[in-house]
Residue frames relative to the residue before (quaternion, step in Angstrom):
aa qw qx qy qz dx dy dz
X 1.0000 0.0000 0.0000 0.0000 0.00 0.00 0.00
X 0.5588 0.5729 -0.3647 0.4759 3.63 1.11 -0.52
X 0.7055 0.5779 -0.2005 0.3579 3.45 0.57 -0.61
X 0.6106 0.5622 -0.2032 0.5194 2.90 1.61 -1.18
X 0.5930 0.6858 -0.2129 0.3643 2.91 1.30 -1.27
X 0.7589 0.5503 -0.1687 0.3046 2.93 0.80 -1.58
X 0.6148 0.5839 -0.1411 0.5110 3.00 1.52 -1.56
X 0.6365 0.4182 -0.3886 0.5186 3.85 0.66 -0.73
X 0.5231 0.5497 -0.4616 0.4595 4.20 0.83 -0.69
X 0.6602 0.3179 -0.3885 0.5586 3.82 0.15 -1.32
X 0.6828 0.5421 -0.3643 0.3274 3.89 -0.63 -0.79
X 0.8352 0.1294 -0.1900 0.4995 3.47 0.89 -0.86
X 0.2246 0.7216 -0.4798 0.4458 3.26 1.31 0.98
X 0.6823 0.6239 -0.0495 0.3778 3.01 0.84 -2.20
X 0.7877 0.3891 0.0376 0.4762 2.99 0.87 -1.25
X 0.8201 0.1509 -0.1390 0.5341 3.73 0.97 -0.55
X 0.0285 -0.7321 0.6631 0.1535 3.85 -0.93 -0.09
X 0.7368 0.3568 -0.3489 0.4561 3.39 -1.84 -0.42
X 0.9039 -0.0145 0.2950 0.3094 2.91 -1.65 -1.32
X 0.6177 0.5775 -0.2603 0.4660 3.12 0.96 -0.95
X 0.7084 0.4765 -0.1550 0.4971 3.82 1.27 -1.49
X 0.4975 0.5597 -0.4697 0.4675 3.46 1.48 -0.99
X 0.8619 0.2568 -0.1323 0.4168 3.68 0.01 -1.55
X 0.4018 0.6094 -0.5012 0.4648 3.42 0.56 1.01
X 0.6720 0.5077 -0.2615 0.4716 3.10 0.97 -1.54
X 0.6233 0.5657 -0.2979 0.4503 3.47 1.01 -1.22
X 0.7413 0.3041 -0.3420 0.4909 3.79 0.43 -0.67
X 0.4530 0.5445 -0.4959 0.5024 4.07 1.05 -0.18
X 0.5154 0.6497 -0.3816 0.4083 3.70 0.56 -0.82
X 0.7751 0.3993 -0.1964 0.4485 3.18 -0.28 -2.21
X 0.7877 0.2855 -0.3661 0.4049 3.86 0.54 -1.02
X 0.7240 0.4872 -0.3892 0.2949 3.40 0.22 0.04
X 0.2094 0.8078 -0.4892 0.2538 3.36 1.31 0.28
X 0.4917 0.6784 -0.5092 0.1969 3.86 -0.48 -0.10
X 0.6490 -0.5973 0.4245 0.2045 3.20 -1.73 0.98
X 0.6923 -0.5818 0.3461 0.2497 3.03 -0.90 1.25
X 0.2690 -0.6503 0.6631 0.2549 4.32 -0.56 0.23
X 0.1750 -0.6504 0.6998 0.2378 3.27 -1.03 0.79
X 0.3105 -0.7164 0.6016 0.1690 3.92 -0.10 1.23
X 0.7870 0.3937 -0.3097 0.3601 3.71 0.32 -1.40
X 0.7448 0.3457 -0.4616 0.3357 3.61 0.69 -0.04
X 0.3827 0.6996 -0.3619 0.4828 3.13 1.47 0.14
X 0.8671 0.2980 -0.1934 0.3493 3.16 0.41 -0.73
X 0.5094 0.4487 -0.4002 0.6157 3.47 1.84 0.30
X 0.3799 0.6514 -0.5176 0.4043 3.64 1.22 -0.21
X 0.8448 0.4217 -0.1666 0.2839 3.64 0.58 -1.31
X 0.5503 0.5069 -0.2694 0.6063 2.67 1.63 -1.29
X 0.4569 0.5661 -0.4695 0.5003 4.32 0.35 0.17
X 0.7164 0.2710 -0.1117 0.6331 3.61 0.39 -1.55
X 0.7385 0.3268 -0.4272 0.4065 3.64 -0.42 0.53
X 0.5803 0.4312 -0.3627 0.5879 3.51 1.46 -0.25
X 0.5528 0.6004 -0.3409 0.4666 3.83 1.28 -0.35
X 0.6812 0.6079 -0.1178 0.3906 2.94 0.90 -1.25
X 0.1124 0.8567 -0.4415 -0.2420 3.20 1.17 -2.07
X 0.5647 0.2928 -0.4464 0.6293 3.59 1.08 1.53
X 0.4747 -0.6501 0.5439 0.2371 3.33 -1.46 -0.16
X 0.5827 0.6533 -0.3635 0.3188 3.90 0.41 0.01
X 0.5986 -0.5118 0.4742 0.3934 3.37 -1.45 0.49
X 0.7387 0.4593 -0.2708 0.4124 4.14 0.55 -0.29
């Protein structure tokens, strides 16, 4: 979502100024709002179940 973020900021830079950019930015805001992913427990989540497991695959 950061990314996405980011990329819509340059684009509607590019593209808008004044007023028009002020309240763009503001609705880019409101939609990008979203909780954070804790990635790192996620990712020892898996690495747990694949050392459980003792293979890597979806089966």
């Amino acid at each position: 979502m950061d990314k996405i973020e980011a990329s819509a900021r340059k684009i509607i830079a590019d593209v808008a100024e004044g007023d028009m950019l002020r309240t763009q930015m503001a609705i880019l805001r409101r939609l990008a709002k979203h909780d954070p992913v804790n990635t790192i427990g996620l990712r020892q989540q898996i690495a747990d179940k694949v050392i459980e497991r003792g293979r890597y695959g979806l089966s």
